[in-house]
N, C-alpha and C positions, 0 to 999 in steps of 0.2 A: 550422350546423345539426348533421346526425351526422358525427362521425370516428370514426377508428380502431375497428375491431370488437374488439368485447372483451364481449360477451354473456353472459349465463347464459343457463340453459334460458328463467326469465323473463321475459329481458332480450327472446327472442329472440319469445315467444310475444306480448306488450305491441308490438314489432313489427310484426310481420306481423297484427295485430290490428286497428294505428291504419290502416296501410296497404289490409288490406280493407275497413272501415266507410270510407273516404277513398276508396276505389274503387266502392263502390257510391253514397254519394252524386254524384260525377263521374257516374256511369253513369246515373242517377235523375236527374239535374239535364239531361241533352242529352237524354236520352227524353224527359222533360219539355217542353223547348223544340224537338225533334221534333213532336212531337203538338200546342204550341198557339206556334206562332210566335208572334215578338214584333218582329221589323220585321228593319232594319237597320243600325237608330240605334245599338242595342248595341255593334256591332261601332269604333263609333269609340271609344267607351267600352273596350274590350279595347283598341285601339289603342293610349290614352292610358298604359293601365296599364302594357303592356309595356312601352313605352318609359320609363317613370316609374320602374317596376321594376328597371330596368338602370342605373340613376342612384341608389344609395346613397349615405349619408353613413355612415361609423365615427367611430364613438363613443369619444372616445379613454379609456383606461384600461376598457375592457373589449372582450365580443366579439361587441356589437350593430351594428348597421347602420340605420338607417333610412331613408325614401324616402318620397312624397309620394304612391305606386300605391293605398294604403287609400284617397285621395278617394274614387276613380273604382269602386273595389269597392262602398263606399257607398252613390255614387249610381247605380250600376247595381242591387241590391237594393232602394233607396230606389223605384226606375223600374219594375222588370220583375220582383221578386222575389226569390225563395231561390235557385233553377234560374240566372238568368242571373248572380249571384254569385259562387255557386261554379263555374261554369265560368270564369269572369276571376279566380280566387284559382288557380286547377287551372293556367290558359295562366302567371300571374305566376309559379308555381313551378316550371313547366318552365325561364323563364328563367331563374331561378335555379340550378335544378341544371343547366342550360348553363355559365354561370359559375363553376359550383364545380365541374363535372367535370373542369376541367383541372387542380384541385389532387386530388379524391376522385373515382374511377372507379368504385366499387361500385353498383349496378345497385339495390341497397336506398333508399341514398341518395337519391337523385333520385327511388324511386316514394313515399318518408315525406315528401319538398320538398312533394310534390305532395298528397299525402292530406292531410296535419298541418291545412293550411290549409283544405283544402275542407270536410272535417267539420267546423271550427269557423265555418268563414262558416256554413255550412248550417245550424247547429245553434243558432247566433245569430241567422239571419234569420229563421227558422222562429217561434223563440221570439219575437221583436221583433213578428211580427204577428198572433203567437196573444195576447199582453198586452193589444196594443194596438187588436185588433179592425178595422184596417182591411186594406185593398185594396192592389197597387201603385198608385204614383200615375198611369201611365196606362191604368189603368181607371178608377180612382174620385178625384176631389180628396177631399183631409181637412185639418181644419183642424191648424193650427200648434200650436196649443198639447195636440192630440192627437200629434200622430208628437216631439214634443223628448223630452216622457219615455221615451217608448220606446226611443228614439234613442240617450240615455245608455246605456239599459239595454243593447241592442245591442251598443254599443263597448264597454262595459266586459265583457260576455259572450264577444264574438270575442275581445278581446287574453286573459281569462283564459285561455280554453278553446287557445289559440292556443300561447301561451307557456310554459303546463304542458304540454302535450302533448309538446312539444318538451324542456321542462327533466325531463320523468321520462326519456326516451329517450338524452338526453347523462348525465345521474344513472345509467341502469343498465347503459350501455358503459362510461362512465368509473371507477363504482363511488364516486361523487361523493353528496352529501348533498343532495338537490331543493331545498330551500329556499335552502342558498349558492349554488346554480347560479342558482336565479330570479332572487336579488336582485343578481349580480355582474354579469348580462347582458340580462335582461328590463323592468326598473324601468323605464328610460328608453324602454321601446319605449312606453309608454301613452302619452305625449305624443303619436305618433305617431297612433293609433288615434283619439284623441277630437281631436286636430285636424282630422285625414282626416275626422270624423264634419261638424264643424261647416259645412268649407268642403262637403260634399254637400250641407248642407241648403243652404246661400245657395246652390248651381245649380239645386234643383229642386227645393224647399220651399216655394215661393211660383208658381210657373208650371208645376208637373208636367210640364215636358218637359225636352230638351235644346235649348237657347238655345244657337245658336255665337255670337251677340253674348256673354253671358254667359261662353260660356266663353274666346272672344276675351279677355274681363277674367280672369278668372280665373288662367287658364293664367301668363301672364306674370307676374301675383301670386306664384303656386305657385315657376314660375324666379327671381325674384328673390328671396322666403325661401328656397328650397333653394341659390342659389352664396353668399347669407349667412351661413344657417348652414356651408356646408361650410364657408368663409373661418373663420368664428368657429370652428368646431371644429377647424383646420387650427391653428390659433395656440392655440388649448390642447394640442393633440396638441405642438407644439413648445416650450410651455413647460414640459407633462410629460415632454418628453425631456430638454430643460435641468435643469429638477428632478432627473431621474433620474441624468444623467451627472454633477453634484456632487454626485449622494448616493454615487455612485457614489467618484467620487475622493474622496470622505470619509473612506466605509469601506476604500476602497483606503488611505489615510494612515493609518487608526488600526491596519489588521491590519499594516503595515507597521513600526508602531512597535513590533506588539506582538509581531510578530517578531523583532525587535531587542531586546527585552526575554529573550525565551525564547534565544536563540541567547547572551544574557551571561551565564544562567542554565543552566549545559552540564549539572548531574546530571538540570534539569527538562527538558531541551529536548522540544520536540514537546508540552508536558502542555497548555498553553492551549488551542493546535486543539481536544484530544481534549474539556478540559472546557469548552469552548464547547457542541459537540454533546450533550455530555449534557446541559447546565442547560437550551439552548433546547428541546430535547425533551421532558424532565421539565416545565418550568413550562406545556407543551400538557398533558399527561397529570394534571399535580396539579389545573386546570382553571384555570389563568391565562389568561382570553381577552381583555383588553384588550391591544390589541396597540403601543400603546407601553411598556408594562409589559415585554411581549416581545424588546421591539428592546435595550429597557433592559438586560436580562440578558444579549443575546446581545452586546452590547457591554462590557457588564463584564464578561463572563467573557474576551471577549480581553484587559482592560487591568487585572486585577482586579491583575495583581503590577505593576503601574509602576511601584512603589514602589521593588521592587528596586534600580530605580537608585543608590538613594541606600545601599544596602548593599552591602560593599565583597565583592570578588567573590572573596578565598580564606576568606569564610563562606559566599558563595554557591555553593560548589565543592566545600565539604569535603567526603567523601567517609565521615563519620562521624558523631560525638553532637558537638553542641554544648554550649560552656560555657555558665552562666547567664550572664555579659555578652554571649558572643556571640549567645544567645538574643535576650536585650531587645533587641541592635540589629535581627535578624533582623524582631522583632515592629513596628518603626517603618515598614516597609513598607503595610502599612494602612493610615496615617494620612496616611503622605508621599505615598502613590499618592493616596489621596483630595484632599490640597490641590493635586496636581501639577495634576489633571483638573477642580479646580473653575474655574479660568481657561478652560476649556470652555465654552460654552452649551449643552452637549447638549438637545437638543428633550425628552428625557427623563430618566428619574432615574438614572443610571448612578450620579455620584456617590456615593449613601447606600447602593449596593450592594458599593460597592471599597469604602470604609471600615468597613462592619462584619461583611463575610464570615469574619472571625475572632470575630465573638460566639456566646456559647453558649446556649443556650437556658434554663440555667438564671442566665445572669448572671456565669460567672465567666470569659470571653474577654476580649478586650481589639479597640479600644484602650478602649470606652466603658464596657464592663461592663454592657452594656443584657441582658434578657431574653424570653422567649418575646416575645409578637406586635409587641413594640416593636422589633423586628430588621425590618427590610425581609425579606416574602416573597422576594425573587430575593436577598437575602444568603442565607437560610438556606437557598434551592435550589444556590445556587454553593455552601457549606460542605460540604452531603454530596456532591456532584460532586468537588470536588476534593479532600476526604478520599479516595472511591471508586479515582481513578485516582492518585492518589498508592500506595497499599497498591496497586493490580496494576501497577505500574510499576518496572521494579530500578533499585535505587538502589547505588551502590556499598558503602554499609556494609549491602546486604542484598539475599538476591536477592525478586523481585516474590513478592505474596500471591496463590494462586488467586483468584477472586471469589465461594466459597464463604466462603473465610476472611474476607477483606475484609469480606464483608455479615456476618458475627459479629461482626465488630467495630462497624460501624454498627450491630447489635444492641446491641451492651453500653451504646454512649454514648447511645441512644433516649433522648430525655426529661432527659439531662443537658448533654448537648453539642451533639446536634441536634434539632431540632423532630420529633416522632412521627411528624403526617402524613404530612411528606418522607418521612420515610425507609423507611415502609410503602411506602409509592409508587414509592421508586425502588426497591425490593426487588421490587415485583412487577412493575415495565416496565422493568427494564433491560436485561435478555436483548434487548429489544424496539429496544431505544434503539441500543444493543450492533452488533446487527444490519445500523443503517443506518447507520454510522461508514465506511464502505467504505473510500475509498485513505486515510485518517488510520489503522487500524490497519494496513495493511499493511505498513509497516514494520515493526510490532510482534511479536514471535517469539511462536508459538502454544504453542510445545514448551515443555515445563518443563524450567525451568533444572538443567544437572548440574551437578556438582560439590559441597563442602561442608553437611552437613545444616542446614538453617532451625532461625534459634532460634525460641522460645515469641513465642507472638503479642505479650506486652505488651511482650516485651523488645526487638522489633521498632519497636515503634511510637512508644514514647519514648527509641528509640536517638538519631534528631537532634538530642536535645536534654540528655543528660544526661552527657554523656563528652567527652575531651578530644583531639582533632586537630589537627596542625597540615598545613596543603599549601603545597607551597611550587612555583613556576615553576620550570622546569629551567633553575639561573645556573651553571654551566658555567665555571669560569675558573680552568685551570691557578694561577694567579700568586697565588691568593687561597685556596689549597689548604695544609694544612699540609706542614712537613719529612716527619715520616714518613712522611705521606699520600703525597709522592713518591716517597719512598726504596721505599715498599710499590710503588708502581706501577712502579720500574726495578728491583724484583725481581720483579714477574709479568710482567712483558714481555720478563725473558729467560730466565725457565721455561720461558714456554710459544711461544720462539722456532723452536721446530720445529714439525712434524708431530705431532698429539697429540690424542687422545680426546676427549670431552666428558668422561669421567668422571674420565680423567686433569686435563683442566684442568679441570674443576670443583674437585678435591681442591686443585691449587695455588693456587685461588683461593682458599678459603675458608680453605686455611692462614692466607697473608699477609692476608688481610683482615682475619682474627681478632684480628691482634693489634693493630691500628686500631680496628676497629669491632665490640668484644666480643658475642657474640650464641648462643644455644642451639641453632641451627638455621638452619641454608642452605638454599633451594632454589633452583632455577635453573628458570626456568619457561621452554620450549621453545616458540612462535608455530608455528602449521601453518596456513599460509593456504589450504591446499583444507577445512578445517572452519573459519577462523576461532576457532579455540581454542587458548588456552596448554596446556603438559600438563608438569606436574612430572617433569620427565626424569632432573634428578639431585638427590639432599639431600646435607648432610652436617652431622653431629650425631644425638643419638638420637631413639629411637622413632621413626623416617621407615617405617617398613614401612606404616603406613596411608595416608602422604601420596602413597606413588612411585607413579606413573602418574594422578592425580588429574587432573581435565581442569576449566576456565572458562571459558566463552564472555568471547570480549572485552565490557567494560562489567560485567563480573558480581563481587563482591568485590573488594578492595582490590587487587590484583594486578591483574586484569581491567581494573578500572578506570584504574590506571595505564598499562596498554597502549594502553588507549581513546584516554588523555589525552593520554600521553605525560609526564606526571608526576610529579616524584618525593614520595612520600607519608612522614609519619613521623609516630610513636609512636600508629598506630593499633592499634584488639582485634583480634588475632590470627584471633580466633573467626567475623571477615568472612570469612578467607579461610577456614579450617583448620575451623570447625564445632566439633564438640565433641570434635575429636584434641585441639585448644589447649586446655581443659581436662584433659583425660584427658592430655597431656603430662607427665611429670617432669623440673622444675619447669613449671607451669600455665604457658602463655606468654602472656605481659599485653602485649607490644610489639611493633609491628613499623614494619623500615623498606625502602620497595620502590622501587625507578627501574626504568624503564625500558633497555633494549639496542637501542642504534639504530646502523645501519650503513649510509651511506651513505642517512641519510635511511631509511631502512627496518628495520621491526621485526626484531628476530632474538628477543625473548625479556622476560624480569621479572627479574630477581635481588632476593629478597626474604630477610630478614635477621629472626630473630624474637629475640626474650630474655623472660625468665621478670621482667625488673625492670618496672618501671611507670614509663612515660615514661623506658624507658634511653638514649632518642638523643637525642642534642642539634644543634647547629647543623653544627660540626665535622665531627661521623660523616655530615650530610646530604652537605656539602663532597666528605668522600675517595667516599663512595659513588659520587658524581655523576662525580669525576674517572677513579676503576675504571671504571664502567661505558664513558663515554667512551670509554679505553684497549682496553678488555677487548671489544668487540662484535666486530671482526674476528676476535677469537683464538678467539671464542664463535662464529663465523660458520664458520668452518675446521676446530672442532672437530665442530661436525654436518655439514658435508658429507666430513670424513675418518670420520666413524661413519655415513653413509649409504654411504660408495664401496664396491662389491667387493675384496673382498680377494681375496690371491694364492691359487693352491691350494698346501696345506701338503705333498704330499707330491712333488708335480712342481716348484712353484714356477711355473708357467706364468696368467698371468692367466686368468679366468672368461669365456666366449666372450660373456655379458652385457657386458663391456667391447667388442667387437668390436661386439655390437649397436651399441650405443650410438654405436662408430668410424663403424658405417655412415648409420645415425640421421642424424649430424651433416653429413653430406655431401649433395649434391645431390639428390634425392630425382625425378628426374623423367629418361627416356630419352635427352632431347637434353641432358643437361647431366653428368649421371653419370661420375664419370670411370671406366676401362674397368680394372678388378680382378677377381681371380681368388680362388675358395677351393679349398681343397683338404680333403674331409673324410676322414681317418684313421679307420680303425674296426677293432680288434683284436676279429677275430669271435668268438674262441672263449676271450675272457679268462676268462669266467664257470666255462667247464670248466677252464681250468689253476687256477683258483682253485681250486676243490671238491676236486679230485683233488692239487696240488699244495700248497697253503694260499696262506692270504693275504699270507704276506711274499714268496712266491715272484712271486704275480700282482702287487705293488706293485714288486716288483724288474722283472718286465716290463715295466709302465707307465713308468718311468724308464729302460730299454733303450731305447725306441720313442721318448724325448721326446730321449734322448743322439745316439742316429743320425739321427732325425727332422731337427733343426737343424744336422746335416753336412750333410743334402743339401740343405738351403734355401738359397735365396740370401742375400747379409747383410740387405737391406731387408726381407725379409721375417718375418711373426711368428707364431709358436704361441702358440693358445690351449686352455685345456683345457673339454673338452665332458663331455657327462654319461657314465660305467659308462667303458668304453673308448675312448672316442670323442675324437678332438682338430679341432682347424678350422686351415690355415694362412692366412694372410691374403699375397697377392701382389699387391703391388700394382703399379698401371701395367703389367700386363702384358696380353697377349694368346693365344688359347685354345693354340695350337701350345705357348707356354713353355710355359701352364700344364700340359698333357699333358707334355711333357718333365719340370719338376719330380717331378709323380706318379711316373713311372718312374722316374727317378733314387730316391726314397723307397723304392721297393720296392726297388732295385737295392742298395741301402745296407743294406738292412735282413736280405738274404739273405746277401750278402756277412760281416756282420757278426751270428752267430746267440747266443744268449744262453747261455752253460753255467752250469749251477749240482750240486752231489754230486760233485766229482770230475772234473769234464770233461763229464758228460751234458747235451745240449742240451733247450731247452725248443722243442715243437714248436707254434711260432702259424702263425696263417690271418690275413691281415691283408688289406682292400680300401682303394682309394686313390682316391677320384672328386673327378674336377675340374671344378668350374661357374665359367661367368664371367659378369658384370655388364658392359651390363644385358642381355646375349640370353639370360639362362636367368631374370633376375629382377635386381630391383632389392632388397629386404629381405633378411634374415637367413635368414625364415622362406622366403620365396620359391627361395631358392638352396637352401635346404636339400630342400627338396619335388623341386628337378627335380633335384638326385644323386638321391632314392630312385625315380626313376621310370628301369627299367629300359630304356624305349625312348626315352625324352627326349636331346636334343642334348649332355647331361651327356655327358662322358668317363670310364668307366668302367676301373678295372683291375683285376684282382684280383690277389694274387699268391698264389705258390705256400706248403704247407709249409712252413716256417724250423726247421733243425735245428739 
């Protein structure tokens, strides 16, 4: 009956509507039988119902139920009227919402069980003997062929009045369309009604009473069709499961293949899911309501590239324009997908929807060359679907189109390439469609793509097909490398055999490379896995000023894309990654060749290689590239974390106390495990005045006094680091609070002992304090220790020392 609340104002006022008119006939029906008793035959009649009521049949494939209770309402109206009807329709519906409260507990519920039915018995019996002009029949006998017509009339009156009342009420909580709700759950109740009609008249259509011989017969009639039917509908309900669970592993096998198809297909991966959802959506909204037509779509949009199998997968991969031969083999996926699936028997037309989603509307697609309405409707719904999400989708030789741009483009080809209709259609529901895509876009990046400027829409869209790539697997094999490809790689491997920059080994890189594998321009593209993005960190060759610091998401241009892959790419447009610096270049750069930098299994980077020639790499240069790279990923892995590390301070020489953190960092982080270290923080209070007053080479000659005597008095284990203005930190380790206080003193004792002269013998006069915390009772961090030296009452070890003359 009702679920789930979900009301309008309407929804709500139609409600409490049905429910009052259902409470005053209730109300009007027991007054009634108050004021003119009618025996208490009735009461078995109630009897029978409930219990008949409680004993359903479901109806399998929808959300009816039936039961055998309508006889007995029947022949109670047939016997005593309007009044004693609806009171046994009012008791049947309480049973009812008994039964369903333990799934729906709303208090609404159970009083609409209860109304829905009473106003329609009421309002059908009333009518049934205002037509027919007679009496109940234990007042008056009337002949038989007066109560039959009316009789229909009756049943066909309670089940409409019954079953609408009930389908506008699930229609305006569920926000449902009345008429699919009738016919998906209601249809089959009429059997129901004009059965229950027939068998009242054979109990009291001919002897106006209640006969318990009669009903003796009856009754066990009624039990033996009701465990019949249930048995018969028990075994339909189980062969619609059977049905259902190999449609089930059906579509389970075909999204399985067709998964398998998109995942050998790595530039498309994920596109099928996405253009499934749109084609089944749009061919609801274009107004395709035949619903094998539907399933038809929704199946060949998962299998519409089967085909691909049969094209070999570094066309399926390339990352750029296609030649015309690689095109036409590209193009036999149509027709190979179509005969692959005609050894299918799909129940529906799938077939003639894979084989001609590449016709055009004017005739000039392939493979048939058919045009307008001769195309199957769900081909030319799947063509602007998967035109659609192909242009908002990056592709490596480009990054993705908004879906402003994209539907300009479904503009332009209107009427030539796709059917008008469509594409009206899906221009104005696809926001809509869009919308209810949920976890298939979520993978999908919302942000617009950085890096490199987008070319002009045309030159986007017939990039796949009119330029020349090749991709090759990463074959990796020393032995098969040329001489000087080795001799180049045991001269960069012992350049860059030490400690050395990224910019330093970038430069000895692209020396020796150079003269292997000629080229106008180096970059070295850097991996940062907290953004997932490459970022041009070093070039070498001209005009780099616009490329250096340049950032691509992985999967986004040539570069990106090779990251993704893993890769190595060659004699792609430059202009995938570069935009329009690769033009605005001197000379224009028409080539490029990129591998990837992997270390230990893990990304460290791109090294991409560009030249002004057309198709200037060949096999060879792919070779030494592949073998560098190889080589080269450690010395590249070394070079950015020796340009991430602290360096020394330049005029102490003492490391940066950020090193100290990080000492700490790395250590047991927790009280019971900590091992038990000391710091000691140096603070030369009054550097700032000997600076102003003195100058600044006098205050940098102090800071070198304090680091000279500083490290006299430490122990040898122990370490200076330098802190920020005046400030230094020692590092003591393994010790306990008593040394650490003694160290301190000794500092200061060192420091007075030994005072600074500068002009001639004049002393410089510092103020110098020496506090010493230990780990972990003063703290376990950097910052922790540092907090309880500046807290003047804290367990810190405080000293100051005197003047130093």
């Amino acid at each position: 009956m009702v679920s789930r609340p979900g009301f309008t104002f309407f929804g709500r006022v139609y409600l409490w509507s049905v429910i009052a008119a259902g409470s005053a006939a209730v109300g009007g029906s027991i007054f009634q039988l108050y004021v003119e008793p009618i025996g208490y035959q009735w009461f078995l009649l109630a009897t029978l119902t409930l219990i008949s009521g409680s004993a359903t049949v479901k109806i399998p494939s929808s959300n009816a139920s039936i039961s055998i209770s309508e006889t007995f309402v029947f022949t109670a109206v047939l016997l005593y009227g309007p009044a004693a009807g609806t009171v046994i329709v009012a008791l049947d519906g309480l049973v009812i919402s008994f039964w369903l409260s333990k799934r729906h507990d709303a208090p609404h519920r159970a009083l609409f069980n209860v109304s829905a039915p009473a106003v329609s018995a009421w309002c059908s019996a009333k009518l049934f003997f205002y037509v027919t002009g007679i009496a109940p029949l234990v007042k008056e006998a009337s002949p038989v062929n007066a109560i039959l017509p009316g009789l229909v009339l009756y049943a066909l009156t309670y089940f409409g009045l019954n079953s609408w009342l009930i389908t506008f009420v699930i229609a305006l909580e569920r926000h449902l369309k009345p008429f699919k709700v009738w016919t998906n759950n209601f249809v089959w109740l009429s059997l129901n009604y004009f059965g229950g009609a027939s068998v009242a008249f054979l109990l009291v259509g001919y002897n106006r009473t209640i006969d318990l011989g009669y009903i003796g017969v009856i009754v066990p009639l009624l039990l033996v069709l009701h465990f019949t039917f249930k048995t018969a509908m028990a075994r339909v309900d189980d062969a619609d499961k059977h049905v259902a669970q190999l449609n089930h592993l059906y579509l389970s096998t075909i999204e399985t293949l067709a998964m398998a198809i998109d995942a050998k297909d790595q530039v498309t991966h994920g596109h099928i899911r996405r253009v499934q959802s749109y084609a089944t959506g749009l061919a609801v909204k274009v107004g395709v309501r035949d619903e094998t037509l539907v399933k038809a779509i929704e199946a060949a949009a998962l299998l519409h590239d089967m085909g691909k199998l049969a094209v070999p997968e570094h066309i399926l991969n390339k990352p750029g324009k296609l030649t015309a031969a690689e095109f036409e083999k590209m193009k036999l996926h149509a027709s190979v997908g179509a005969d692959i699936l005609s050894a299918i028997d799909f129940p529906y037309p799938v077939v003639p929807i894979v084989r001609h989603h590449h016709e055009n509307w004017d005739g000039t697609g392939y493979p048939a060359g058919i045009k307008g309405t001769d195309i199957p409707i769900g081909a030319r719904i799947l063509s602007v679907v998967d035109c659609f999400d192909a242009l908002t989708s990056d592709r490596p030789y480009r990054p993705k189109l908004s879906d402003e741009e994209a539907i300009a483009i479904l503009r332009q080809r209107r009427g030539s390439m796709y059917d008008p209709l469509i594409v009206d259609t899906f221009i104005q529901v696809h926001d809509v469609i869009a919308a209810t895509l949920g976890p298939i876009n979520a993978g999908l990046s919302s942000a617009a793509p950085s890096g490199p400027p987008r070319h002009g829409l045309t030159e986007i869209v017939n990039a796949r097909q009119n330029s020349a790539l090749q991709v090759r697997s990463p074959v990796i094999q020393e032995t098969a490398a040329s001489a000087d490809a080795m001799l180049s790689l045991y001269a960069l491997t012992q350049a860059l055999a030490g400690q050395v920059s990224l910019s330093d080994a970038g430069d000895v890189i692209a020396k020796h490379l150079h003269r292997l594998v000629p080229s106008s321009l180096s970059v070295f593209y850097v991996y940062e896995r907290e953004s997932d993005e490459l970022e041009a960190l070093h070039l070498v060759g001209e005009g780099t000023s616009p490329i250096r610091g340049m950032r691509m998401a992985l999967g986004q241009g040539l570069s990106g894309w090779v990251a993704a892959n893993r890769q190595t790419i060659s004699n792609s447009d430059p202009m995938l990654d570069l935009g329009d610096v690769a033009m605005s270049h001197s000379p224009r750069l028409r080539s490029c060749i990129s591998t990837p930098l992997l270390y230990e299994d893990k990304l460290v980077g791109v090294l991409s290689l560009y030249s002004g020639e057309e198709n200037a790499f060949n096999d060879d240069h792919r070779r030494v590239i592949e073998v560098v790279a190889r080589q080269l990923a450690h010395t590249f892995t070394r070079a950015i974390e020796f340009d991430r590390a602290p360096r020394r301070d330049s005029l102490t020489g003492l490391p940066p106390v950020e090193q100290l953190d990080s000492l700490i960092r790395s250590s047991p982080q927790s009280h019971a495990t900590i091992s038990c270290h000391g710091l000691l923080f140096i603070d030369i209070t009054n550097l700032e005045c000997i600076t102003n007053t003195q100058g600044r080479a006098v205050g940098e000659d102090v800071l070198r006094h304090v680091v000279r005597h500083a490290r006299a008095a430490l122990r040898v284990t122990d370490i200076l680091f330098r802190n920020a203005g005046g400030g230094f930190v020692a590092f003591l380790g393994a010790t306990d609070g008593e040394t650490a206080d003694l160290v301190a003193a000794r500092i200061l004792e060192t420091m007075a002992q030994h005072p600074l002269h500068i002009n001639g013998g004049a002393s410089i006069a510092m103020q110098m304090t020496v506090t010493a915390t230990r780990a972990p009772r003063d703290g376990i961090s950097l910052n922790e220790l540092l907090a309880a030296a500046k807290q003047p009452h804290s367990q810190a070890t405080r000293q100051t020392g005197p003047k130093v003359h």
